[in-house]
C-alpha positions as CSV (number, residue, x, y, z in Angstrom):
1,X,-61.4,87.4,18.6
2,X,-59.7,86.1,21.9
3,X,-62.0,87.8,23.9
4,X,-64.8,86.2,22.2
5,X,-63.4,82.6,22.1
6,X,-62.9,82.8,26.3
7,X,-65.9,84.2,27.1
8,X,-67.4,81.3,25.2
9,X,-65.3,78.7,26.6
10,X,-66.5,80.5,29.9
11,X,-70.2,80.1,29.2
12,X,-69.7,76.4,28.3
13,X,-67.9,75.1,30.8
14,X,-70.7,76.9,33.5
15,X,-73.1,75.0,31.3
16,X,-71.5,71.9,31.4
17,X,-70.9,72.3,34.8
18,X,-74.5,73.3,35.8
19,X,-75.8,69.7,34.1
20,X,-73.1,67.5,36.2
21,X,-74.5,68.9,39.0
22,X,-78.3,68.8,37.7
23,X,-77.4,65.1,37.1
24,X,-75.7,64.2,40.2
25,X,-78.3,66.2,43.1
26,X,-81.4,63.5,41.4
27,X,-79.7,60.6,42.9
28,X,-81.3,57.2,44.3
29,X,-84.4,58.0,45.7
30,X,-84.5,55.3,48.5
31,X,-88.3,54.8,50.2
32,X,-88.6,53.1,53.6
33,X,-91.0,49.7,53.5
34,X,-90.5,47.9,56.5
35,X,-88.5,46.9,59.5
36,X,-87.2,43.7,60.3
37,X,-85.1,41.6,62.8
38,X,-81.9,40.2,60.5
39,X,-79.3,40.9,62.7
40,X,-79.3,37.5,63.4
41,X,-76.1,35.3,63.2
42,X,-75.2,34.4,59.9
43,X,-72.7,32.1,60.6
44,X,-69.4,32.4,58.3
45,X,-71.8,32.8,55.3
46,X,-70.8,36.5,53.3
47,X,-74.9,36.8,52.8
48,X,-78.4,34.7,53.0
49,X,-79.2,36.5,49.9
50,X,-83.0,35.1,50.4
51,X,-83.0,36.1,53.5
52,X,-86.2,38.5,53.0
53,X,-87.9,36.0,51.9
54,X,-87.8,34.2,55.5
55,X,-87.6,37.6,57.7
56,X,-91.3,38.5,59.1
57,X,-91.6,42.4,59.2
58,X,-91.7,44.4,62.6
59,X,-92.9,48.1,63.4
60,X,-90.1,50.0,62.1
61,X,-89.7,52.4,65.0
62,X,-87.2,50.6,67.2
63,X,-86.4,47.9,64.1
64,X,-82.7,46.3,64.0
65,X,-82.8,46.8,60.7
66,X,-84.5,48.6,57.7
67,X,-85.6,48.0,54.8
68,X,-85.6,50.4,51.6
69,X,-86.3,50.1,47.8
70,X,-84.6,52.7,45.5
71,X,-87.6,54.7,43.4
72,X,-85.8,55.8,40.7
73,X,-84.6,52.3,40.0
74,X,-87.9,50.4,39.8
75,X,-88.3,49.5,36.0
76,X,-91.8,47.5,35.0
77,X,-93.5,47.2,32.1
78,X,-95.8,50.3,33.7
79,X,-98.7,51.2,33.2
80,X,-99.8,47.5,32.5
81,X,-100.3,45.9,35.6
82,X,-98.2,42.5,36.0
83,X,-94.7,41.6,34.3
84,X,-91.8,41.7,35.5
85,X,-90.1,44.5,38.0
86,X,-86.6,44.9,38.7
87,X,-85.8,47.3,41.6
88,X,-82.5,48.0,43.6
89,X,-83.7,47.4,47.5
90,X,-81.7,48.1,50.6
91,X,-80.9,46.5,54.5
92,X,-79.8,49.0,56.2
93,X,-78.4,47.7,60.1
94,X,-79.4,50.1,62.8
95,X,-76.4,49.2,65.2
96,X,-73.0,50.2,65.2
97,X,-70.2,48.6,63.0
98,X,-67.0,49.2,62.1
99,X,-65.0,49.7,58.7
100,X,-64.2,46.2,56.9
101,X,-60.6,47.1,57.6
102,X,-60.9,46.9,61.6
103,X,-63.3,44.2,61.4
104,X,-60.6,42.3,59.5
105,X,-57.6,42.9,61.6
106,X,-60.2,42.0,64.9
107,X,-61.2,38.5,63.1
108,X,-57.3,37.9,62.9
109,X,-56.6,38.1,66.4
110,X,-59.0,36.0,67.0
111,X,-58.4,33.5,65.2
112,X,-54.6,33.4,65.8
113,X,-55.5,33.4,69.5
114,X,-58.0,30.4,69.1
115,X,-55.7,28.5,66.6
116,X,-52.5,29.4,68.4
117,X,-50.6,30.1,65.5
118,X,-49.9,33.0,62.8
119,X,-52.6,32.3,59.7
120,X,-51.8,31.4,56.6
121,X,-53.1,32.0,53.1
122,X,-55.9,29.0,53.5
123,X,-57.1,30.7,56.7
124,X,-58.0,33.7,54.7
125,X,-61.1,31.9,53.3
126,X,-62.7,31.8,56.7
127,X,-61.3,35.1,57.9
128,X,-63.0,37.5,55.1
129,X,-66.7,36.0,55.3
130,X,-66.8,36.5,59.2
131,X,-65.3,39.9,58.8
132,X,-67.8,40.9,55.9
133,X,-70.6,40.1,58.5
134,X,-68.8,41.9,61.4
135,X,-68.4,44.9,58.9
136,X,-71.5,45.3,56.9
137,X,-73.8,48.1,57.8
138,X,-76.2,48.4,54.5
139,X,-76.5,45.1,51.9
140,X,-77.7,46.4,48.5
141,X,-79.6,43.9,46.4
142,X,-80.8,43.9,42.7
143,X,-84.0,41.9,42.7
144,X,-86.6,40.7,39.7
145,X,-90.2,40.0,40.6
146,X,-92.3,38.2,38.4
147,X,-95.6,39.9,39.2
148,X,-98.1,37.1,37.8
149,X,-96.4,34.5,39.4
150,X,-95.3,35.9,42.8
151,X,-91.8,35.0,42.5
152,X,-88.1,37.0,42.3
153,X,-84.5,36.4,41.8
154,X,-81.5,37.9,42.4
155,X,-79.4,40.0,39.9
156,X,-76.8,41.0,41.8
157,X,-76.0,41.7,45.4
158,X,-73.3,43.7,48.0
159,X,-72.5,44.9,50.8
160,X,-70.9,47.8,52.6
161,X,-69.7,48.9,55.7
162,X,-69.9,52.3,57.4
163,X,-67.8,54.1,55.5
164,X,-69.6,53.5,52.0
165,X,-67.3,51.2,51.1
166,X,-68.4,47.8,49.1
167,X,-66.3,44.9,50.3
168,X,-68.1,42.3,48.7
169,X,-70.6,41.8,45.4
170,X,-72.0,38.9,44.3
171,X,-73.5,38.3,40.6
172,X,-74.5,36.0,38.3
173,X,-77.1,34.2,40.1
174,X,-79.0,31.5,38.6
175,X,-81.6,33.2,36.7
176,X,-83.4,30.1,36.2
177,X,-83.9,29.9,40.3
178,X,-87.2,31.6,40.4
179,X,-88.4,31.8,44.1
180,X,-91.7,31.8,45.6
181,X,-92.7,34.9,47.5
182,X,-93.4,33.7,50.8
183,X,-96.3,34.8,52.6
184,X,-95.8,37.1,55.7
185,X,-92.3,38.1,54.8
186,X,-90.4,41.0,54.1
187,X,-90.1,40.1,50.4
188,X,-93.9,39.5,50.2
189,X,-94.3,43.7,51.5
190,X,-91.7,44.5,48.8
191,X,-93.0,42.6,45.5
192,X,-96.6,43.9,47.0
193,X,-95.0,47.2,46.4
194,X,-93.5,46.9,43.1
195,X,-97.2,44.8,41.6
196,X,-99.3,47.6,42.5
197,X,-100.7,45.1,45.2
């Protein structure tokens, strides 16, 4: 009866095993819409989380940054046309940056240099935000579009820096701050996407 009982515990866990890995090789499917310029200075703001809605696309070859929506996340009230969509997108910044953790430490210097003194806990508030921009190499953002009235709000959003790691999330948004899709923009290519448009 031993036998038996391994062999089966055997055959089960190669099972098991065989749908993790069935599960985890689908993954986000993320498809390239557009190019833009963003790598513009943001100031000691974490993220203009409308910023799409300003940014006017650019050929992508040569782009600063570019701009993905995730396939597999896009959930509409298909196959009627109109409604609501809510799709994950994705910045990704073509340059170079570093992990948050260098960034950080870099930020410090400087602003112990420029201040002439060691920080303190207070100084920590403007210290993360510039280090957050410094850092970031993809910002990840959850977006609703309302398809019959060309507008979208934000769900959630975050950001990472080169090594996959998120060091910052925003949520809660005001779901009552419905925003026009601006014409010419980024976010106009994107909810043009997601409407069937």
């Amino acid at each position: 009866m031993k036998p038996f009982s391994a062999a089966l515990r055997g055959a089960l866990l190669a099972v098991i095993l065989v749908a993790f890995a069935a599960a985890n090789a689908r993954g986000d499917e993320w498809v390239l819409y557009a190019g833009s310029d963003m790598l513009g200075d943001m100031g000691p703001a974490v993220r203009d989380w409308y910023g799409l809605n300003r940014l006017k696309p650019i050929p992508e070859a040569g782009a600063p940054t570019l701009h993905y929506y995730d396939q597999d996340s896009v959930a509409s009230n298909f196959p009627y046309q109109g409604g609501i969509v809510r799709v994950w997108e994705k910045a990704v910044v073509q340059k170079d940056t570093r992990p948050y953790k260098d960034a950080r430490e870099e930020v410090e210097k400087e602003e112990e240099y420029r201040l002439k003194r060691k920080l303190s806990v207070l100084d920590m508030a403007r210290i993360f935000p510039l280090a957050v921009h410094r850092a970031t190499k993809e910002i990840r953002t959850l977006y609703e579009i309302n398809c019959d009235t060309q507008e979208f709000f934000i769900m959630e959003g975050n950001n990472y820096d080169t090594a996959g790691e998120r060091i910052s999330r925003e949520t809660n948004f005001d779901m009552n701050l419905w925003v026009a899709v601006r014409p010419g923009t980024v976010m106009e290519l994107l909810s043009g996407k997601m409407c069937g448009q």
